[in-house]
C-alpha positions in Angstrom: 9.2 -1.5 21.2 6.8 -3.4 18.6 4.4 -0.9 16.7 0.8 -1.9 18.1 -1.0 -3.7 14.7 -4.7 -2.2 14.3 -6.5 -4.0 11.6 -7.8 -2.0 8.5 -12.1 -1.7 8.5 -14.1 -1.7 5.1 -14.8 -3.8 2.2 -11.8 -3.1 -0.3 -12.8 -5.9 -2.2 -16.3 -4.7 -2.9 -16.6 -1.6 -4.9 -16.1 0.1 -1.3 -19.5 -1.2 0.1 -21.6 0.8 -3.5 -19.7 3.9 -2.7 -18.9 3.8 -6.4 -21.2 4.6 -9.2 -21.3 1.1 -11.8 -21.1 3.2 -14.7 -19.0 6.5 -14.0 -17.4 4.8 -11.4 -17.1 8.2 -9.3 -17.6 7.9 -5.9 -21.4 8.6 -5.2 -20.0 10.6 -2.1 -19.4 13.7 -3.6 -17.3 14.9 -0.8 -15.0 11.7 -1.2 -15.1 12.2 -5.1 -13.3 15.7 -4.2 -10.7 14.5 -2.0 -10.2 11.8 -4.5 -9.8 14.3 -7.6 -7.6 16.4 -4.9 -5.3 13.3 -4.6 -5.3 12.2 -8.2 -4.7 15.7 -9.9 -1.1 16.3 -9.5 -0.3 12.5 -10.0 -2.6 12.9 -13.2 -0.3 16.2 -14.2 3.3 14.1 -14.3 1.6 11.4 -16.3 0.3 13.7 -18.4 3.7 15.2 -18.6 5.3 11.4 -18.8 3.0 10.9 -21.6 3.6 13.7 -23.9 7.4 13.2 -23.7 6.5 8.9 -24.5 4.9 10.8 -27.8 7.4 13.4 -28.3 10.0 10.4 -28.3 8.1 8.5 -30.7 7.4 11.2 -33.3 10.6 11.4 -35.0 10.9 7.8 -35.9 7.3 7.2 -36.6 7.1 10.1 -38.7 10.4 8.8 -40.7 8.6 5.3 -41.2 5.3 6.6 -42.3 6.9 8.6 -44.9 7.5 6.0 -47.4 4.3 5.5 -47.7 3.3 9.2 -48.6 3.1 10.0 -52.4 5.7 12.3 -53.8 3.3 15.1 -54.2 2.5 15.4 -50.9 5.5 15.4 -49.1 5.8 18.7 -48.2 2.5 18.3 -46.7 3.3 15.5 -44.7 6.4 17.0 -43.2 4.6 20.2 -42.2 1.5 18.2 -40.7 3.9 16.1 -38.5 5.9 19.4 -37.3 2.9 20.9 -36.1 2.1 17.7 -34.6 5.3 17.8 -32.8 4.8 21.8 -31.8 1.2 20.9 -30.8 2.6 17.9 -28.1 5.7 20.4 -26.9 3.1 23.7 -26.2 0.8 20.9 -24.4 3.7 20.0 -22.5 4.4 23.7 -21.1 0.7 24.1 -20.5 0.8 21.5 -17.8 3.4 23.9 -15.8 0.3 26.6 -16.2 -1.6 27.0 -12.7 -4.9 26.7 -15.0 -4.2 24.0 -16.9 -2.7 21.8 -13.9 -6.3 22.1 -12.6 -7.5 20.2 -15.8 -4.5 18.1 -16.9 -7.6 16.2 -18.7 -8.2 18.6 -21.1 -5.1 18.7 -22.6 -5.0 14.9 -23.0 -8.3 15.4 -24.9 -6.9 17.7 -27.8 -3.8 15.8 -28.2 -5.6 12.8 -28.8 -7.9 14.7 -31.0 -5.3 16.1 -32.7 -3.3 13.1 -33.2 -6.3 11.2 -34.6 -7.6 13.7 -36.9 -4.1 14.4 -38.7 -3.8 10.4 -38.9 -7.2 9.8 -40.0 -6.7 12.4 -42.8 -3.5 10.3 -44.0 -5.1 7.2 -44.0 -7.8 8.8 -46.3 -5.8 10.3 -48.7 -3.5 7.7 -48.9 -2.7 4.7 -51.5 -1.8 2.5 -49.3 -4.5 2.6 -46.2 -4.0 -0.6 -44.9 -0.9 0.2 -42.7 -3.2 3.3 -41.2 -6.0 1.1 -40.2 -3.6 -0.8 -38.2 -2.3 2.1 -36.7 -5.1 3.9 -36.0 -6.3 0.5 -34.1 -3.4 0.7 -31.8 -4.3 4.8 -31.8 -7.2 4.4 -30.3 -6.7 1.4 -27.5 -3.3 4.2 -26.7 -6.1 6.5 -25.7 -7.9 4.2 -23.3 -4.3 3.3 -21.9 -1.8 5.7 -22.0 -3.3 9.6 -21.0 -4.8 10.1 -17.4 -8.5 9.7 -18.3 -11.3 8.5 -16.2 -14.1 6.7 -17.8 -16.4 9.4 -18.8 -13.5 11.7 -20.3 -11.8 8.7 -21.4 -14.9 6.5 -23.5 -16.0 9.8 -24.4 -12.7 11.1 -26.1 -12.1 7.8 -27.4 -15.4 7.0 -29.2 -15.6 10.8 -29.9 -12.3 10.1 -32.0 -13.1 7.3 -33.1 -16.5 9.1 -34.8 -14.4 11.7 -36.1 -11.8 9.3 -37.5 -14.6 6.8 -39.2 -16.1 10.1 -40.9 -12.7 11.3 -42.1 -12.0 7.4 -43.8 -15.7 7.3 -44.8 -15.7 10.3 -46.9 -12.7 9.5 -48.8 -12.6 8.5 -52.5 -10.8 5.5 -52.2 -12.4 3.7 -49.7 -14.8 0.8 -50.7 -18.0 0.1 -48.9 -16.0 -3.7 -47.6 -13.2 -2.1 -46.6 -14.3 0.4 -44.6 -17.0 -2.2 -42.7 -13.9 -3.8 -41.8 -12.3 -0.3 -40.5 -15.4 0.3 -38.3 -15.4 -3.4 -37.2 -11.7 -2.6 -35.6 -12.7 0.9 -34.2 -15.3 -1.2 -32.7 -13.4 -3.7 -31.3 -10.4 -1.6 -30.1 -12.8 0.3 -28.4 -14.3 -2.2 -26.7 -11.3 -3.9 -25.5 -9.8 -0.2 -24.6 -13.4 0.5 -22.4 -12.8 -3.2 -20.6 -9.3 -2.6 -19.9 -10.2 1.4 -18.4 -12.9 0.5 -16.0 -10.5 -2.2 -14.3 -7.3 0.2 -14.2 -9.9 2.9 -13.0 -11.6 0.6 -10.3 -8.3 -0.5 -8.8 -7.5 3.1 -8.7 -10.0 4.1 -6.9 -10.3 1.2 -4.9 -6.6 2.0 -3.7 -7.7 5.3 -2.9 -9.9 3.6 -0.6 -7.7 1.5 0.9 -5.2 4.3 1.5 -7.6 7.0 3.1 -9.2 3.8 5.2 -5.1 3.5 6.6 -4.9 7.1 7.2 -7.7 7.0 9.1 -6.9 4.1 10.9 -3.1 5.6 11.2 -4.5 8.9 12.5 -6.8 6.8 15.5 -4.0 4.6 16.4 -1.9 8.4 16.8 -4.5 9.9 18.9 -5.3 6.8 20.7 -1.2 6.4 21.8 -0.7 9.9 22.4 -3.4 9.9 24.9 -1.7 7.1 26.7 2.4 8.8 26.1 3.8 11.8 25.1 3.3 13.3 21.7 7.1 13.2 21.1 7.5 10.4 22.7 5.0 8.9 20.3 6.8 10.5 17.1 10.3 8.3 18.5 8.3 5.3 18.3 6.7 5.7 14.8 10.0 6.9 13.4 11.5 3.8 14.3 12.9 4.0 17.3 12.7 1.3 19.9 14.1 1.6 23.0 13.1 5.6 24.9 15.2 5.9 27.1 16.4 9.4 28.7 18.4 10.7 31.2 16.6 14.6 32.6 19.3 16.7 34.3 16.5 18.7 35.7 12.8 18.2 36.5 9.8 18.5 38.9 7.4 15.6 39.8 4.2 15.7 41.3 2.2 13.0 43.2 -1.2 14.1 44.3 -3.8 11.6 46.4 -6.9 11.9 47.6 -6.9 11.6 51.5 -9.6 8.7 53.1 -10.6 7.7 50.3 -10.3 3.9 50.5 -12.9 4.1 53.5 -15.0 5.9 51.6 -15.3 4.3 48.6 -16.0 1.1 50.3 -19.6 2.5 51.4 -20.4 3.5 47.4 -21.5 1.3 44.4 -18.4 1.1 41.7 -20.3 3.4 39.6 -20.7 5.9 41.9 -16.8 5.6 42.7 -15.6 5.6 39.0 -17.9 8.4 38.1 -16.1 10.4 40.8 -12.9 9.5 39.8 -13.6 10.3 36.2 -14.4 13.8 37.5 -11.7 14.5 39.5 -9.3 13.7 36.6 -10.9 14.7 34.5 -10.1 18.1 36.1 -6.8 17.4 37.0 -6.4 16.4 33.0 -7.7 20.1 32.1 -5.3 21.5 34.3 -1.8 19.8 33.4 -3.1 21.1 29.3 -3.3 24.7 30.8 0.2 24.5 32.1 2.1 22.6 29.6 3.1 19.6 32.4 3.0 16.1 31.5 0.6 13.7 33.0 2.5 10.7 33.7 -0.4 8.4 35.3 -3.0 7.7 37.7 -2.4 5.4 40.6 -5.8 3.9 42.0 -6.5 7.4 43.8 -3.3 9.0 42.7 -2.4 11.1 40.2 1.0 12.0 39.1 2.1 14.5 36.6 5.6 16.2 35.6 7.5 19.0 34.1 10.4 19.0 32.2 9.9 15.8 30.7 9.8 14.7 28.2 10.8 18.2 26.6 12.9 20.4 29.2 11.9 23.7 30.6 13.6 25.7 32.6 10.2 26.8 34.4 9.3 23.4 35.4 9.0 23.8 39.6 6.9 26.7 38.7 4.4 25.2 36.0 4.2 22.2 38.5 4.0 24.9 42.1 1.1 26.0 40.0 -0.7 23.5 39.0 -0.5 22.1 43.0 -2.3 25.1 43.8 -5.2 25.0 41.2 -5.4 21.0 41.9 -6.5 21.9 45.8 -8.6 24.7 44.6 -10.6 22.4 41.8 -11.1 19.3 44.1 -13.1 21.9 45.9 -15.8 22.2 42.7 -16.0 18.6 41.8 -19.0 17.1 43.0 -18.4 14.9 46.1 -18.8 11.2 46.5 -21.9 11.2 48.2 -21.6 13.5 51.6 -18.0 13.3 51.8 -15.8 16.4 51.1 -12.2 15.0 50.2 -9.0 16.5 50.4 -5.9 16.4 48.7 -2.7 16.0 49.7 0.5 16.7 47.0 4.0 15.9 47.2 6.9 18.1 45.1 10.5 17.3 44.2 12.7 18.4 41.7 15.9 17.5 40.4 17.5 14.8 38.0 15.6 11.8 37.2 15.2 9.0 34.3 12.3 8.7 31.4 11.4 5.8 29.3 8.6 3.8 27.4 8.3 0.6 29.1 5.9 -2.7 28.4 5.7 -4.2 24.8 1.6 -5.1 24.7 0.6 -1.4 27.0 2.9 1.2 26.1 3.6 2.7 29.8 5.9 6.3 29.8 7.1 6.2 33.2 10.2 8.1 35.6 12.3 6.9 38.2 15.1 7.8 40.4 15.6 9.8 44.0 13.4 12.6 42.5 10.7 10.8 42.2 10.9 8.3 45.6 11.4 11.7 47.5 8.2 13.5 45.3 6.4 10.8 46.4 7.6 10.7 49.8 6.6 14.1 50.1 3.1 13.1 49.2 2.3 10.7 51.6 3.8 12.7 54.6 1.8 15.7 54.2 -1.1 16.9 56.2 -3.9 17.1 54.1 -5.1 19.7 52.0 -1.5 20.7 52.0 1.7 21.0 49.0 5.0 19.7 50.8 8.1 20.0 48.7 11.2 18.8 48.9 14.6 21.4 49.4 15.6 21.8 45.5 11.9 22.5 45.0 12.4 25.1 47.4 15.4 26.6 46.3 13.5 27.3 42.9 10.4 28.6 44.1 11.1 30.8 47.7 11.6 34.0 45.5 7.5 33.9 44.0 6.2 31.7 45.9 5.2 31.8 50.0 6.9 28.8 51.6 6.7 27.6 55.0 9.4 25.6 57.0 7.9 22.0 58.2 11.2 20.4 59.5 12.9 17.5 58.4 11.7 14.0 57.5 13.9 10.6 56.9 13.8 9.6 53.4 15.0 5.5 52.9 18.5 5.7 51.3 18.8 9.6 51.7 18.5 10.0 55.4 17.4 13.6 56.7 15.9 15.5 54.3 14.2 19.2 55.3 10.4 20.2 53.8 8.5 22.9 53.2 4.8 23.6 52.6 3.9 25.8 49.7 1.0 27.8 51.2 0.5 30.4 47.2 2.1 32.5 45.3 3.4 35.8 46.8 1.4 38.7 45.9 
């Protein structure tokens, strides 16, 4: 079977038709910015978790280049600084298994970063050799913008925030002339400007994706309902998981075909509407009834209606769901509203036995069953009287202990010859 293609609605391409806000770029939906933040949140927890191990790798060896720039004198400093550095980044990294903090992975991106650039902005003040900090603290602050899970207001706000707190910290030191330090704000300036650009695109296509992905869930989820009001609900879970050909062999089952008696003739002397209206109607109850005894509608035939149980799942009640149903089908077609002054009857055929199941057609998915079951459930249809149930002899065999059944005879049945019938006339009391 080939998977029925559905094309996917919306503008992707288009900030999803101003559903975002230009600036924040949070959905302006605030419903959809929920769902989003309950989508993003644990992906945003392991790449936090990704990121502080990234830093945790990089510490050692950064810390063991740094150092030879560090005066003699404060050495000691500079190795106690780095290991709480490194015992700040592992304590983060357990926080993000903590229920609370899982629920603001943000938060602990914010004080790392904070962290990181206030120790590093301290160093590069203090030290006699700057140069190599400015250049690092450069890179510092784009990693901000690229690395941690920040949106755009947590992320330009942490970053310029740090970026504040890191000019102040170089500003105030000693050692740092009025030029250099115009070229240590030009830098901040410009990393965080290319950082900001490089953000709002990564956070657009993110959210742009999320689009696109809830759009194909949603599309997913109507083709789902659409097919399984047309087949089986299991039968429609074979097909999406891949397989192609349904095919079964049932060892037991009981089909039903039901039609409405004269009503070719009549039709003829109503307008279409009239006649689909009523038809609608009557299935509609019919449809009501095969959900309220767990039997499987198989189709509707022009007048016709036929249903079965014990497909496509087995059941070892399935002449009784389906002797039921027969008998609340010829008590509802007494409540539906006629078509016009006509008052029509039913007539039902019942057989039971082995039969075959399958998913046929390639462009209109058809779940359908054959063999002598169902030639001699339909047979059983058309020979009744109406208003009457006539079932076949297995069908009898199941149901004579609950149910009242009356003897009819025999009829000939192509291919099988002389097969006896009964009426089911209720249920014993």
């Amino acid at each position: 079977m080939n998977a029925i293609a559905m094309p996917i609605a919306g503008p992707i391409g288009q900030d999803a038709a101003g559903g975002l806000n230009p600036c924040t770029l949070w959905f302006t939906d605030r419903a959809e910015e929920q769902r989003y933040q309950a989508v993003r949140k644990p992906a945003d927890v392991r790449h936090a978790r990704r990121v502080l191990l990234f830093v945790l790798a990089l510490a050692l060896p950064f810390t063991i280049f740094m150092s030879q720039f560090v005066p003699p004198a404060l050495w000691q400093l500079y190795v106690w600084s780095h290991a709480g550095e490194i015992a700040l980044i592992f304590l983060l990294f357990a926080l993000t298994f903590v229920a609370y903090f899982r629920n603001c992975p943000m938060l602990l991106m914010v004080t790392m970063t904070a962290f990181l650039v206030g120790d590093f902005a301290v160093w590069n003040a203090i030290n006699s050799q700057p140069d190599v900090y400015v250049m690092g603290g450069v890179v510092l602050l784009i990693a901000i913008y690229v690395f941690p899970p920040l949106d755009i207001p947590w992320g330009v706000t942490t970053a310029i925030g740090c970026s504040m707190l890191y000019l102040t910290i170089v500003g105030l030191a000693q050692n740092m002339a009025m030029t250099p330090l115009l070229g240590v704000v030009i830098f901040t300036v410009m990393a965080n400007a290319i950082g900001i650009m490089s953000l709002y695109h990564a956070e657009r296509l993110r959210r742009l994706d999320f689009v696109k992905f809830t759009e194909a869930e949603a599309q997913r989820a109507r083709h789902y309902d659409l097919l399984v009001k047309t087949l089986p609900r299991s039968i429609v879970d074979r097909l999406q998981s891949g397989e192609r050909n349904v095919a079964d062999r049932v060892d037991e089952a009981t089909v039903l075909f039901a039609d409405l008696v004269g009503f070719t003739d009549i039709a003829a002397h109503h307008s279409p509407d009239d006649v689909v209206a009523f038809l609608d109607r009557v299935f509609a109850a019919f449809d009501a009834l095969v959900d309220r005894h767990g039997v499987e509608k198989i189709k509707t035939i022009g007048d016709g209606y036929m249903a079965a149980a014990g497909v496509p799942s087995q059941h070892p009640r399935h002449a009784t769901m389906i002797a039921d149903l027969a008998l609340d089908m010829l008590e509802a077609i007494q409540t539906v509203a006629p078509l016009g002054a006509a008052n029509l009857q039913l007539r039902i055929g019942i057989s039971s036995g082995p039969l075959m199941a399958g998913v046929i057609g390639d462009r209109r998915f058809a779940y359908d069953l054959w063999g002598d079951t169902v030639n001699v459930a339909s047979r059983m249809e058309t020979s009744a009287e109406p208003g009457c149930i006539q079932v076949s002899a297995e069908t009898y065999r199941q149901l004579s202990v609950a149910y009242a059944l009356e003897p009819r005879g025999e009829i000939e049945i192509k291919g099988l010859g002389q097969i006896a019938i009964w009426y089911l006339r209720g249920r014993k009391s």
